[in-house]
N, C-alpha and C positions, 0 to 999 in steps of 0.2 A: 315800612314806609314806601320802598318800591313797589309794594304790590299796590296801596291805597294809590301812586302816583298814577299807573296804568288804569286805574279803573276810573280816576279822575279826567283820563286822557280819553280812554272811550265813551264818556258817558259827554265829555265837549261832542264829540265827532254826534252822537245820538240823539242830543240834545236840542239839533239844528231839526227844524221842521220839514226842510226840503231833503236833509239827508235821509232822514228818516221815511219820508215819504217812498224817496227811491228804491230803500233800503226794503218799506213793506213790499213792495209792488213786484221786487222777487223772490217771495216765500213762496209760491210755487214751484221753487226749483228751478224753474227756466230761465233762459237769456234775455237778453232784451237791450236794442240799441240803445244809446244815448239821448237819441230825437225823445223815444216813447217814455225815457228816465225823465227828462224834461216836462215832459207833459203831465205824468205823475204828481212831479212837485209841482208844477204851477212857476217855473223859472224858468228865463231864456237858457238857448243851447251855452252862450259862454258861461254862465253861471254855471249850468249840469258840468261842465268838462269842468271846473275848478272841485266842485264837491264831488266828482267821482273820482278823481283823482284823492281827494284825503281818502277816499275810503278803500283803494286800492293802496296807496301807499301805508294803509293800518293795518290791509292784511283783513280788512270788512269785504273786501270783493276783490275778487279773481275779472281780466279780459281776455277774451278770446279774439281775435284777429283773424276775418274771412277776406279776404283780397283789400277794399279800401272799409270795409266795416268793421268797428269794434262792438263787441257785445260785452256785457257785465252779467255776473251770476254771484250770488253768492258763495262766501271763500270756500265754505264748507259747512254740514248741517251745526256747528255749534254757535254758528252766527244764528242761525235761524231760532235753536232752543235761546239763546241769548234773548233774543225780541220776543219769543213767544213769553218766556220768563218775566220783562217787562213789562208786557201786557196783564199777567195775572197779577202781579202788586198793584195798580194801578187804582185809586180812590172810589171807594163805592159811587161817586157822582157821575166820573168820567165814565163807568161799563155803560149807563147806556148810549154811548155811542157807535156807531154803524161802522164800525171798521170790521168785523167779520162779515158786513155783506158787501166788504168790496174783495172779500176772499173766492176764489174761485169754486164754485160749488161743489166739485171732484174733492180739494181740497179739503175742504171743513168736513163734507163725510165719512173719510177715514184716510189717516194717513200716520207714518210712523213720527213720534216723540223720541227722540233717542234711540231707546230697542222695544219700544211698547206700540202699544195698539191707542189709537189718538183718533179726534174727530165725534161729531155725533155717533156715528155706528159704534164706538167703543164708551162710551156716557148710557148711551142706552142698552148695551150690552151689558155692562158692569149693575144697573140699575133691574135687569133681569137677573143676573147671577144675586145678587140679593136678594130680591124677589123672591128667589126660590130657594132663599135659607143656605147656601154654598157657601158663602160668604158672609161672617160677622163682623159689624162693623166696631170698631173703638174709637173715635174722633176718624182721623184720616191714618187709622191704621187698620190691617181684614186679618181674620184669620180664615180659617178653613173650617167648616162644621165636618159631621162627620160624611155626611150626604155630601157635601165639597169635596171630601178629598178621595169620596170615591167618583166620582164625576170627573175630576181633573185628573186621578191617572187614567181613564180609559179613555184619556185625549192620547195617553201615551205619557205624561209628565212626570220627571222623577224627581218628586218631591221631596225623598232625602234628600236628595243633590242639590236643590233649589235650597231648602231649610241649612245646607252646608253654607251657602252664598255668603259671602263676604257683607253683602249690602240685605238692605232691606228686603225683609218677605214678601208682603204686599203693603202697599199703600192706597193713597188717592193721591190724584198728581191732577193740579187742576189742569181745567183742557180750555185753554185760551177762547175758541168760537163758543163752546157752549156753555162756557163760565160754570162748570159743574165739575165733579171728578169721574178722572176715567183711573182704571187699573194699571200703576205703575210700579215700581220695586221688582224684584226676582219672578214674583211667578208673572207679571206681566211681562215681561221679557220672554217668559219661557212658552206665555199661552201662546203669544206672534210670532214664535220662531215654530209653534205644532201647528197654530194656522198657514204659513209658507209653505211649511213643509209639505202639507196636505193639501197644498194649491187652492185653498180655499180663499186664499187674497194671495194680487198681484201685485208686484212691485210696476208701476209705470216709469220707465227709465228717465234716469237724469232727475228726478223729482222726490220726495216724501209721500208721492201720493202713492195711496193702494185700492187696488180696486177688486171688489168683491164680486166673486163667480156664484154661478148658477149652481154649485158645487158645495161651494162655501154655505149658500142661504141655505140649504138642503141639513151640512154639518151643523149649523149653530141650531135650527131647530130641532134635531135631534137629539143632540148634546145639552142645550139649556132650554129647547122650547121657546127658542126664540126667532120673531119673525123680521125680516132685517126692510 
């Protein structure tokens, strides 16, 4: 019963248009004063300071304090998987609306989902590693062909150790902007932690966003023959 009461308590806070508004406008990661919170939703400044303040006091957004400026961020990335998870249930009628092209374009191309690879470059990624038989699919679940699993250790990936995982192997994990699945579960976790490692995507600080090297496009068409 407490749990259902919490989720009853965030889903009022979410629920609100304007908050929600604010709420998309820093999934970038970034800060952003109150004025520009305002504007987002379409409410005067005294309305924004009443809804940011519910949503600071729920522990939905962190302020940071610069001499007489306050900025808001989001509390932490599981506010963000929170809304992006929203988004994917959302009524076959409502997807066509245009709330991924008020996404920052950096954004929507790649950027992390919890510990996975998210964004177009990872829907079309994942859409080439099948392509080329590496992956087989079962509804939204993959296995590994045998041509996958020699492909994916010579990224380096220890696939017993993945296969050990507590969690899922692989999955599809829909990807909110491109309304398709990208690779999530275990070995997505493990292909973005060989891609970091190997500098072939950047993390851009303060943000979810990652940004793909000269390095990186060189790796992936090597590796799956893919052109980014």
């Amino acid at each position: 019963m407490e749990s259902a009461m919490r989720i009853a308590k965030m889903a009022a806070l979410l629920g609100d248009p304007a908050r929600a508004a604010m709420l998309w406008s820093l999934m970038d990661g970034r800060a952003r004063p109150a004025g520009e919170l305002a504007f987002a939703a379409n409410v005067s400044a005294q309305s924004a300071s009443g809804h940011l303040a519910k949503l600071v006091d729920a522990h939905l957004l962190c302020v940071e304090t610069q001499g007489r400026h306050r900025y808001y961020r989001l509390a932490d990335n599981s506010v963000a998987l929170a809304l992006e998870s929203l988004t994917a249930i959302d009524p076959p009628r409502a997807r066509v609306l245009p709330e991924s092209k008020s996404t920052p374009p950096a954004m929507r191309f790649a950027r992390t989902c919890y510990d996975h690879l998210a964004g177009e470059l990872a829907v079309r990624l994942l859409l080439q590693i099948e392509k080329k038989s590496l992956l087989v699919r079962n509804e939204k679940h993959f296995e590994l062909s045998a041509r996958g699993e020699k492909a994916f250790a010579q990224l380096g990936l220890d696939l017993p150790g993945i296969r050990r995982s507590k969690r899922q192997f692989a999955c599809g994990c829909l990807d909110w902007s491109e309304r398709q699945f990208h690779l999530g579960g275990a070995l997505g976790a493990a292909l973005l932690d060989a891609m970091l490692q190997r500098a072939w995507l950047l993390r851009v600080q303060k943000t979810r966003v990652l940004q793909l090297t000269q390095k990186g496009r060189n790796g992936l068409r090597e590796a799956f023959n893919f052109t980014a």
